[in-house]
C-alpha positions, 0 to 999 in steps of 0.5 A: 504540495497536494494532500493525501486522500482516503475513502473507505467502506464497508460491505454493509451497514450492519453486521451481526456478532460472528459476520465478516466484515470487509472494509475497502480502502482507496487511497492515493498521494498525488506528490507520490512519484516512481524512480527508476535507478539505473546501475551499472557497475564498473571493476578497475580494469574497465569492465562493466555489468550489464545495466540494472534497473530498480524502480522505487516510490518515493514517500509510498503511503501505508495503510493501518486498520484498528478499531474502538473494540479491540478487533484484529484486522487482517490485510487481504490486498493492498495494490499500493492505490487500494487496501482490503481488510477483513475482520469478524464483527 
């Protein structure tokens, strides 16, 4: 099992009291794998839907955002590869 990675960043490297900041987050599991289920339903008499198809992720990784200063970090994006967050310095 390969492990989970994560990189993050920050739009600069210092802020002020009242600046935005932005922090971006990559990330990525390689054991993560997509499934597609195919459903078909079928009555007692022998009649049956037209194919359904739902594709899930197995073992999808989330993305959590706190700080040592109590800040509230909101989601911005979140693609499932890269998460942005925003708060106020």
């Amino acid at each position: 099992m390969a492990a989970p990675t994560v990189t993050a960043s920050l739009n600069a490297s210092t802020y002020a009291p009242g600046d935005q900041m932005t922090l971006t987050v990559s990330y990525g599991d390689p054991d993560t794998r997509t499934l597609t289920v195919t459903v078909v339903v079928t009555d007692a008499q022998g009649n049956s839907s037209a194919p359904a198809k739902v594709t899930a992720v197995i073992d999808p990784l989330t993305v959590t955002v706190t700080d040592n200063s109590g800040r509230t970090w909101t989601k911005v994006s979140d693609t499932g590869a890269v998460a942005v967050y925003r708060a106020v310095a």
